[in-house]
Every structure is written in structure tokens, then in C-alpha cells.
C-alpha positions in Angstrom: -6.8 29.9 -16.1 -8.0 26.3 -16.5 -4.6 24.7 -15.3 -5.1 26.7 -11.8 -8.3 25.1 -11.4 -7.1 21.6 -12.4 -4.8 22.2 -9.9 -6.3 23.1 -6.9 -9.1 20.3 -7.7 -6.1 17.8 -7.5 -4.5 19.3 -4.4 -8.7 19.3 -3.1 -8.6 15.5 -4.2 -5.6 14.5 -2.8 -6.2 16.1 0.7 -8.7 13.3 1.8 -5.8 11.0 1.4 -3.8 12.9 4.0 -1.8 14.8 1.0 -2.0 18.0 -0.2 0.1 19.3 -3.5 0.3 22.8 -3.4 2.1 23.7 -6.8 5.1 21.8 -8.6 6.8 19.6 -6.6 10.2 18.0 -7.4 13.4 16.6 -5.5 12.8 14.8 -2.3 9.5 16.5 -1.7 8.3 15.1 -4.6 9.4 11.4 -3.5 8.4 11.9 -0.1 4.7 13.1 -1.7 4.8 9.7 -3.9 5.9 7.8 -0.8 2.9 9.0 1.3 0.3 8.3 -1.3 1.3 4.8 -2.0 1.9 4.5 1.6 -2.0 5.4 2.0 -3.2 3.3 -0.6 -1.6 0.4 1.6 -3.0 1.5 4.9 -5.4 -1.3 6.7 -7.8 1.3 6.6 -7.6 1.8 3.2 -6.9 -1.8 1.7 -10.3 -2.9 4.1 -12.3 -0.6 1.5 -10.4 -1.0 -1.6 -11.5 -3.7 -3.9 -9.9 -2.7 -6.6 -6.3 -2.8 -4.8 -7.0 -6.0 -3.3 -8.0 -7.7 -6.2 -5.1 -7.0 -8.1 -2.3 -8.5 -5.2 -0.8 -12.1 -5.2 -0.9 -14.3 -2.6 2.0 -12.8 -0.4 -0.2 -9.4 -0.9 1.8 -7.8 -3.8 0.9 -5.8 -6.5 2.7 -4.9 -9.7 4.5 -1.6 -8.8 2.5 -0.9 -13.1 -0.6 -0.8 -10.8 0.3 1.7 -8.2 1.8 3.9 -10.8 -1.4 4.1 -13.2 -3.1 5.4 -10.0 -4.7 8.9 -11.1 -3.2 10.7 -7.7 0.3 9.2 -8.8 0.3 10.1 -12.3 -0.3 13.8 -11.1 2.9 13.5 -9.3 4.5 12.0 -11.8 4.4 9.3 -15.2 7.3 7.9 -14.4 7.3 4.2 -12.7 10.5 4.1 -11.4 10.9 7.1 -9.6 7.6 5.6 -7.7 10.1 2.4 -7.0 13.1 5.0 -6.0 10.2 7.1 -3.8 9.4 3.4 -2.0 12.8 2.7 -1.5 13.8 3.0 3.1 9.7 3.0 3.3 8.6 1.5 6.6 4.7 0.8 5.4 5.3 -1.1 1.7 8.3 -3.1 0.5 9.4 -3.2 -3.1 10.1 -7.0 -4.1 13.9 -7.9 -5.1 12.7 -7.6 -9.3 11.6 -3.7 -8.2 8.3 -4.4 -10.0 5.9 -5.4 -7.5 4.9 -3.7 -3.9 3.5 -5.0 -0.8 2.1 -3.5 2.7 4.4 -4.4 5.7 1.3 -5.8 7.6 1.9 -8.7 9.9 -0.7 -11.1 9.1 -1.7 -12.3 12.7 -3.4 -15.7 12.9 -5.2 -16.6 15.9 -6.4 -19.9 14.4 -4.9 -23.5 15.6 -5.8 -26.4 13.6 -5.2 -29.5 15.4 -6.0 -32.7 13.7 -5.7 -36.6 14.5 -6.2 -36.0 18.2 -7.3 -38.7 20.7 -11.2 -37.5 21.7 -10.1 -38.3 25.2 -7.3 -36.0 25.3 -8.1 -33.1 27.9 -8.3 -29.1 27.2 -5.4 -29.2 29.6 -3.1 -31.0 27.8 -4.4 -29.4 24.3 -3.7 -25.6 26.3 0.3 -27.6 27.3 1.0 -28.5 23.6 
């Protein structure tokens, strides 16, 4: 009765994300379901809405893998914060710091901004374009 309908609300839930529990999952479908949330919730499109998320990474754009693993679509998969870190683990979108207890998007950071400083005001756009 009532755990049916818990469970198609969170497989109802989840589908915006891009993933859909259908039932009990365990084994490498479970990791591979872990992977693609946590992958999500590390998406530009995601982290460009995401406060919360955001607020809560360092300066090299980390956040403590405790974080990603008291996320209510994770702890439907499962309570257990390492088997998030073992489900990360060969991921191509998020890399799992050398400690295992913080995570981070693989997003190139691209800057298209050139300081320049102490330069003669006669020098020429040409030669600023050379350097």
C-alpha cells in the first residue's frame, strides 16, 4: 500500500533529473543510478541554478562527498556514503579528491580575461595583440 506510492512519487521525482528508479536497485545498476544523479547535480545546467550546491564548494569547486550523500534523491538510493565515493569512482563528470571525502565537477574553467598591468601608455594594440 503506502510504500508503492512512496515509491512511484520518488521514481516521479527523480525523472526530472534524467533518472528514473523503477523498484530496488542493487549491484552496478545501483552505482551507475548514484553516478548519474550526482553526475546531474554537477551539470553547468544544474550548478547555474543551485544555490544551495554552490555555496557549500571550496575554492577549487569541491564539496564534501557528506553533502552529496545527505541529498534526499541519494539517500533513496542508498545511506551509505561510501558506496556514493565507489559509484564516483572512473566518472568522467565529477572527481573524488585523493582523501575520498570531497567531490568536484570536471568543468574547465575558461577565462577570457587578460590583466595587463605597468604598461607604457604609448605601447600600441599591435604589440599588446604580439605579447
Amino acid at each position: 500500500g503506502q510504500s508503492l506510492v512512496c515509491r512511484l512519487e520518488v521514481a516521479q521525482g527523480m525523472a526530472s533529473t534524467g533518472l528514473a528508479v523503477a523498484g530496488n536497485l542493487e549491484g552496478e545498476e545501483l552505482l551507475a543510478a548514484i553516478r548519474r544523479q550526482v553526475e546531474y547535480y554537477f551539470s553547468r545546467e544544474n550548478l547555474a541554478n543551485d544555490a544551495y550546491l554552490v555555496q557549500h564548494m571550496n575554492s577549487q569547486m569541491y564539496v564534501p562527498l557528506a553533502i552529496i550523500a545527505g541529498f534526499n534523491n541519494i539517500r533513496m538510493l542508498t545511506s551509505d556514503a561510501n558506496m556514493v565515493k565507489r559509484a564516483l569512482e572512473g566518472s568522467s563528470e565529477v572527481t573524488v579528491d585523493a582523501s575520498g571525502s570531497m567531490v568536484r565537477p570536471n568543468i574547465k574553467n575558461s577565462r577570457n580575461t587578460l590583466v595587463l598591468r605597468e604598461i607604457d601608455p604609448d605601447t600600441t594594440e599591435e604589440e599588446i595583440r604580439a605579447v
